[in-house]
MARBA-3410 file (N, C-alpha, C, O; in Angstrom, 1 decimal):
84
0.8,-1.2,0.0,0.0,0.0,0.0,0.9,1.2,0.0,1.7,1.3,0.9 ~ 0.8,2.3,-1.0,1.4,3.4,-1.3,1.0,4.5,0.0,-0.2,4.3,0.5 ~ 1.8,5.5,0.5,1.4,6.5,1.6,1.0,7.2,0.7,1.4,7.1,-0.4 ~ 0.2,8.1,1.1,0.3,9.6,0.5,0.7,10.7,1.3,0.8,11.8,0.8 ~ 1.1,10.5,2.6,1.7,11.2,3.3,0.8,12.4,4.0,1.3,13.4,4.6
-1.0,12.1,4.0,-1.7,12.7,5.2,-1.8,12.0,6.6,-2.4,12.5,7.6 ~ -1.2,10.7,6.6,-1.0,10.1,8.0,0.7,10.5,8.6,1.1,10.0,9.7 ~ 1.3,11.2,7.8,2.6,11.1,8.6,2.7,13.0,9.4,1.9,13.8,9.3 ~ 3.7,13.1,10.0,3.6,14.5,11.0,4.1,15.6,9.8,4.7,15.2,8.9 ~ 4.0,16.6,10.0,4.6,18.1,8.8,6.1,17.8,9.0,6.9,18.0,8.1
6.6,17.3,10.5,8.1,17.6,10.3,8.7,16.4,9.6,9.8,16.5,9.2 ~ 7.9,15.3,9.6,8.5,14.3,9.2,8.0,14.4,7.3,8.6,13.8,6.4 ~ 7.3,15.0,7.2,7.2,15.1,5.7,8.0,16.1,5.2,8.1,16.1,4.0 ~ 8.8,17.0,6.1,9.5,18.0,5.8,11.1,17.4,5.1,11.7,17.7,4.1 ~ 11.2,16.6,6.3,12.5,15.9,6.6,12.4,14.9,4.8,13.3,15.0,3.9
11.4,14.1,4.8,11.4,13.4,3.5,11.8,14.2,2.3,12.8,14.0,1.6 ~ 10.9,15.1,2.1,11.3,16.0,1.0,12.9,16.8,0.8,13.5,17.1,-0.3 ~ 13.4,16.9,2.3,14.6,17.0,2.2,15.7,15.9,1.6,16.4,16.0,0.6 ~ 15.5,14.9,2.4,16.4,13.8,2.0,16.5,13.3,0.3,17.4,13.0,-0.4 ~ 15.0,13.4,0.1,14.5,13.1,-1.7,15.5,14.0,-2.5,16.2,13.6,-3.4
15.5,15.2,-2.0,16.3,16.6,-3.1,17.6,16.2,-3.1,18.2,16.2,-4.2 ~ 18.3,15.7,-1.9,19.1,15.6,-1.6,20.0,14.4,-2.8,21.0,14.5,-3.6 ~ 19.2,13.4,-2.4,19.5,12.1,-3.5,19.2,12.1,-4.7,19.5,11.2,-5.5 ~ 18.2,13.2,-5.0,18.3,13.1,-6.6,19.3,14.2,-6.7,19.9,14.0,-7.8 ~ 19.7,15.4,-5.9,20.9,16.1,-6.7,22.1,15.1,-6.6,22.7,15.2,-7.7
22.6,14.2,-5.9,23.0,13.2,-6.0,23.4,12.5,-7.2,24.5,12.0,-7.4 ~ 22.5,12.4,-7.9,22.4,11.8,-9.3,21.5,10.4,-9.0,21.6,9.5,-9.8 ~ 20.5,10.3,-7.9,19.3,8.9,-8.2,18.4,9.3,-8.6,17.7,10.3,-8.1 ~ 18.0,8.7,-9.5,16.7,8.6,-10.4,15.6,9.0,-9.7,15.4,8.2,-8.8 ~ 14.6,10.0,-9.7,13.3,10.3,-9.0,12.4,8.9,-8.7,12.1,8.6,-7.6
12.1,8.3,-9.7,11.5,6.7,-9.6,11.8,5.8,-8.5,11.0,5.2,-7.8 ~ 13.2,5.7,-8.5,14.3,5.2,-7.2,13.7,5.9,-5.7,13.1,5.2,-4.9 ~ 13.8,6.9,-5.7,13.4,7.4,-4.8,12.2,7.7,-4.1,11.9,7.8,-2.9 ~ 11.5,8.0,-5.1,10.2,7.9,-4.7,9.4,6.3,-3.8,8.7,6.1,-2.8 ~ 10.2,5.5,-4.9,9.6,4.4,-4.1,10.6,3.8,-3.3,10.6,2.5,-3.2
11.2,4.3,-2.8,11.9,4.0,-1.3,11.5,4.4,-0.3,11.7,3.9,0.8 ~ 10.5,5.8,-0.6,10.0,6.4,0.7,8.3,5.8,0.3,7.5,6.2,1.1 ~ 8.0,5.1,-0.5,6.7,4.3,-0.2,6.0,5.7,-1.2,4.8,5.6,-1.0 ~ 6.0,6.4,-1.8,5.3,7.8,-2.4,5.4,7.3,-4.1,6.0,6.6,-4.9 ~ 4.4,7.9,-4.0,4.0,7.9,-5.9,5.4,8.4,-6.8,5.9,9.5,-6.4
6.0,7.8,-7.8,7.0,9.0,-8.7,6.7,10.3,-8.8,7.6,11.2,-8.8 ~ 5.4,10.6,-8.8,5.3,12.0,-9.5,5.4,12.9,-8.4,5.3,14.1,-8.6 ~ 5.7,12.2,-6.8,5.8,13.1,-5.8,7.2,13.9,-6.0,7.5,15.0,-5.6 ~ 7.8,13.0,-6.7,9.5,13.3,-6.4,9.6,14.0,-7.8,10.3,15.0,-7.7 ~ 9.3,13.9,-8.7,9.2,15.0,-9.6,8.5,16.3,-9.2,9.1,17.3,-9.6
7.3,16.7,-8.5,7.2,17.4,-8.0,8.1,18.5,-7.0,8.6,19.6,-7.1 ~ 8.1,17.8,-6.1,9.0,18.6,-5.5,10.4,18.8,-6.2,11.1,19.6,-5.5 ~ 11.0,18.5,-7.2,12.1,18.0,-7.4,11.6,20.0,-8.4,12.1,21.1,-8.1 ~ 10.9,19.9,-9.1,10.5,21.1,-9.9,10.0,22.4,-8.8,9.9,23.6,-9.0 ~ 9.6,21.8,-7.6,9.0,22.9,-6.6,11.1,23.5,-6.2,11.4,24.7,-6.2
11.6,23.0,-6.0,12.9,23.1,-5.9,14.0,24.0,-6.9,15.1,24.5,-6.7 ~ 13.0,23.8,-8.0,13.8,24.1,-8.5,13.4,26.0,-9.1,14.1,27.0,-9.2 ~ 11.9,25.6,-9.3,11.2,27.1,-9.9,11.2,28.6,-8.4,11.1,28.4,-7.2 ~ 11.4,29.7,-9.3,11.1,30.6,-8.6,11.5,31.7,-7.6,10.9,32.5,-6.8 ~ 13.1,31.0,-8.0,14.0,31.4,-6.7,14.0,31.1,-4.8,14.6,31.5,-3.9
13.1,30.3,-5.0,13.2,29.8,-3.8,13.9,29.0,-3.1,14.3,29.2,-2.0 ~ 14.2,27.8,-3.9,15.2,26.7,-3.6,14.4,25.8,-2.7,13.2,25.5,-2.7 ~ 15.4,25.2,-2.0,15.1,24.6,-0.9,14.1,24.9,0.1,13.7,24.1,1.0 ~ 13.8,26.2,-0.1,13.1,26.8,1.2,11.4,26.6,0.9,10.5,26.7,1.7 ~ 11.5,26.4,-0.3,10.1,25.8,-0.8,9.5,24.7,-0.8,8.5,24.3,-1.5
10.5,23.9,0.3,10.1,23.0,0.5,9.5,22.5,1.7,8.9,21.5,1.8 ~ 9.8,23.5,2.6,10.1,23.5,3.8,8.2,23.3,4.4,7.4,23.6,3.5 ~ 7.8,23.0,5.5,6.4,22.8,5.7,6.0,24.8,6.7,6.7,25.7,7.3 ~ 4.4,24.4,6.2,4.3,25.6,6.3,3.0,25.9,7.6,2.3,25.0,7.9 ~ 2.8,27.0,8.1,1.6,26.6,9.1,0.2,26.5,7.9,0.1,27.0,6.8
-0.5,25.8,8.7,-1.9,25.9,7.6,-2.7,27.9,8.2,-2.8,28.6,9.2 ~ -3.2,27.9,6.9,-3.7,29.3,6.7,-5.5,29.0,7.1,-5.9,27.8,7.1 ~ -6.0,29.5,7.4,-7.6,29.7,7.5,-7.9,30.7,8.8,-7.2,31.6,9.3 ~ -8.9,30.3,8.9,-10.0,31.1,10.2,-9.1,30.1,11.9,-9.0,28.9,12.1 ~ -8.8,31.2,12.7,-8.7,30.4,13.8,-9.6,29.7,14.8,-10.7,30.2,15.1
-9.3,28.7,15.3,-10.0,28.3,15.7,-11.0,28.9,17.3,-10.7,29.7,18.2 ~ -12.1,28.4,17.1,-12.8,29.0,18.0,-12.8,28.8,19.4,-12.8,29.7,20.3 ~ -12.5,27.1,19.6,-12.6,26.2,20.6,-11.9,26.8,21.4,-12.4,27.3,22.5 ~ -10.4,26.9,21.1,-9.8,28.1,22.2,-9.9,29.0,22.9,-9.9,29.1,24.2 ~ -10.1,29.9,22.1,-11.1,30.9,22.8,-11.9,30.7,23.7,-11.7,31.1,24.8
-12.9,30.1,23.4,-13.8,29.7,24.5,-13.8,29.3,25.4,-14.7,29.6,26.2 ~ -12.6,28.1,25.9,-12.1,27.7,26.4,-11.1,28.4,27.5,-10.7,28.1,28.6 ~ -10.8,29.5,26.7,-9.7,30.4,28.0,-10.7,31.3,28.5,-10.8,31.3,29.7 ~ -11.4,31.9,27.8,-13.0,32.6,28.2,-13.7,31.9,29.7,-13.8,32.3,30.8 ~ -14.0,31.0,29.1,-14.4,30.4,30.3,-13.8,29.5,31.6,-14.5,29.0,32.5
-12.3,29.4,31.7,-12.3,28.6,32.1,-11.4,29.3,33.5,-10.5,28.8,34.2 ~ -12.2,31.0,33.5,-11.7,31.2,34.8,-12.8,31.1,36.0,-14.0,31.4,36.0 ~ -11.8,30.6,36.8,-12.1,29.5,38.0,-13.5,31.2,38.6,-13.4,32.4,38.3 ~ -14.2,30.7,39.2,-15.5,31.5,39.9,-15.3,31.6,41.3,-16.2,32.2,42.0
END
C-alpha cells in the first residue's frame, strides 16, 4: 500500500522531502526514490520542480503553518475557564 503522506507528521514530511532533493541532486533517479519512501513517482518530480522554480530553492520545500480562520474552541475555552 502506497502512503500519501496525510497520516505522517509536517516535520516528518518536511525531513522526506529534504532527503529526496538531496539524492536526486546526488544523481538517483526520481522513480528510485520515490519508491523508497513508499510515495508515488510524481511526488518526487514534483518537489524535485518545486525546488527548482522561482528562486526559492530549498526553502520551498520546507512545511508551512496551515492558513484559515482560527480556531474557536480556544477561545472559549480560555474565556471560560476562569475559576468562579
Amino acid at each position: 500500500m502506497k502512503r500519501d503522506g496525510r497520516s505522517l507528521a509536517h516535520n516528518i514530511l518536511e525531513e522526506m522531502r529534504m532527503l529526496a532533493l538531496e539524492r536526486m541532486n546526488d544523481g538517483e533517479h526520481p522513480d528510485a526514490v520515490s519508491a523508497s519512501f513508499g510515495m508515488h513517482r510524481s511526488w518526487a518530480y514534483k518537489l524535485r520542480a518545486k525546488a527548482r522554480g522561482r528562486g526559492r530553492g530549498v526553502r520551498a520545500l520546507r512545511s508551512t503553518q496551515a492558513t484559515g480562520r482560527p480556531r474557536k474552541y480556544a477561545n472559549w475555552y480560555s474565556v471560560n475557564s476562569v475559576s468562579r
